[in-house]
C-alpha positions, 0 to 999 in steps of 0.5 A: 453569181452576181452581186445582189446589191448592185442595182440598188447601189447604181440606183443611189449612185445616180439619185446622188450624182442627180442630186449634186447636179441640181444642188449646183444649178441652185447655187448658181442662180442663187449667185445671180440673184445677189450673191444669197446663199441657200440654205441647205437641201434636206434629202429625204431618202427614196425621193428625188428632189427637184430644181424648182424645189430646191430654188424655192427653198433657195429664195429668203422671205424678204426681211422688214425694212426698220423705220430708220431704213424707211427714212433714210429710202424716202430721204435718197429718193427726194434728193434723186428728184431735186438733183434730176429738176434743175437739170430739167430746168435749165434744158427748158431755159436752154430751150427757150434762149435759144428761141429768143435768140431765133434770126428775125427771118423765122416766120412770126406773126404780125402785129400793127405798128404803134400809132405815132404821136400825130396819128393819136392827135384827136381832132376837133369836133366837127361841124354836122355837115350842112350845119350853118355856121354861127353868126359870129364865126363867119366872114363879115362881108357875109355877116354885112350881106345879113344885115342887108338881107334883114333891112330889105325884108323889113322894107318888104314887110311895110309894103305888105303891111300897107297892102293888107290895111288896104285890103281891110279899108284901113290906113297904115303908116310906117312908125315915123320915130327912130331909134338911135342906139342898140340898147333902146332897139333891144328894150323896144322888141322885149317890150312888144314880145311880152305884150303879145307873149299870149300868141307865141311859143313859151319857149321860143318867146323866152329864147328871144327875150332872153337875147334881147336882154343879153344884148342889152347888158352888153350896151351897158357894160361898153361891149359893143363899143367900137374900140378893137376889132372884136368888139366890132364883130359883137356889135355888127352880130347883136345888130344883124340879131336886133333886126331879124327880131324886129322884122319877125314881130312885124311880120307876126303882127299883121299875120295876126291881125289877118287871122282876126286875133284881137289887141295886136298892134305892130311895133311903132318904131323903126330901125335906122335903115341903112347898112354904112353904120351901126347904131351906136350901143346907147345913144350918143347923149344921155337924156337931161331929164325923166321926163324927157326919156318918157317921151322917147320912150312913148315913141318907142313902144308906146305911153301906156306900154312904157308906163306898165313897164316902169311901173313893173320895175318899180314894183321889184 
């Protein structure tokens, strides 16, 4: 007979030798995972034991880090960053050197050249094209050329002025009295524009009378005297100005008169008709007397219109 035993003994035999098998398996994964060691493996008689089994009794629960060990983690990683971030900065810096440094020839984009100092030289105020230019800038045989077209239409204007009395059944007679200097020319027109103030333009009329007052500070003030050559331009520009003026208030005097309009009476003196030589700025000799500057004034604009003058002044 055979031993009655002897199946239940190889049944152990190979549930330990199985055992031991998974036992080894469980350490060597143990040993790759750190070197941990797993606790020991209750066997329980009758039941076989698996490897996952034994793995999972092999893997410890995770212990809980201490504050100190919080920090000092937190401390290590921040000291990993601030060594990692020049590093990475000083590539950027690397980088951009090595661009600035790039050969000229690399395609950039073009920028306008600076303007140079004459290029920003910002030039005069331009006259308006077809402007005219003022009597005082231009060339004088031009400014001349003026004063002779302003000498023939006053001729012109006596012409018509005799035609239209003729016409009316009246008689004119070109003002006989002349003036002798530019200062009396200016007060004779100012005086004739205020007396017919009423039939001109308010701000026109008060253009002209200012020049002729301006004019007339100039002669007192010795500007239009002909001691350099700038003063002679002033006195030939303030002449060609006085006898433009004279010839609009004879002109506007007969229109007037032809539109019926009542009290007009044109100027009744005249201007030294000739080009070779302006009238001096105040005549040549101061009058001996009141009297006798009444009576060239009289001439002028007339008695009764230098009285009211006078006497306007007076009353100031």
């Amino acid at each position: 007979m055979g031993d009655p035993n002897a199946q239940t003994n190889a049944q152990m035999q190979a549930q330990a030798q199985q055992t031991q098998m998974a036992q080894m398996q469980a350490q060597m994964q143990v040993g790759q995972m750190g070197g941990m060691h797993a606790p020991p493996v209750v066997l329980i008689p009758g039941q076989p034991v698996t490897t996952a089994q034994i793995a999972a009794q092999a893997r410890p629960p995770p212990a809980e880090m201490t504050l100190a060990q919080i920090a000092a983690q937190q401390n290590a990683e921040a000291a990993a960053k601030k060594t990692a971030k020049p590093k990475k900065t000083s590539k950027a810096k690397a980088a951009k050197k090595d661009a600035a440094g790039a050969p000229a020839s690399a395609p950039t984009q073009t920028r306008p050249a600076a303007p140079t100092q004459q290029q920003q030289h910002v030039p005069q105020r331009q006259r308006p094209q077809g402007a005219p230019v003022p009597l005082r800038e231009q060339d004088p045989a031009d400014i001349v050329s003026t004063l002779k077209t302003n000498l023939d239409l006053i001729r012109r204007e006596f012409a018509e002025n005799l035609a239209a009395a003729a016409a009316r059944g009246e008689e004119f007679q070109p003002p006989s009295f002349q003036v002798r200097s530019q200062h009396d020319a200016a007060v004779g027109i100012e005086l004739w524009l205020q007396n017919h103030a009423a039939n001109f333009n308010k701000d026109e009329l008060a253009k002209k009378v200012a020049m002729m007052r301006a004019i007339q500070e100039k002669c007192r003030r010795g500007m239009l005297d002909p001691v350099s050559a700038r003063n002679k331009i002033e006195a030939l520009a303030c002449w060609v100005e006085l006898t433009k003026t004279y010839y609009i208030c004879a002109r506007e005097s007969r229109n007037l008169k032809l539109r019926g309009v009542q009290g007009i009476q044109s100027p009744t003196f005249r201007l030294p008709d000739t080009t070779k030589q302006i009238p001096p700025p105040r005549p040549p000799e101061d009058f001996g007397s009141v009297a006798e500057l009444d009576v060239a004034m009289g001439q002028v604009c007339g008695a009764q219109t230098w009285v009211a003058a006078v006497e306007k002044q007076t009353a100031r």
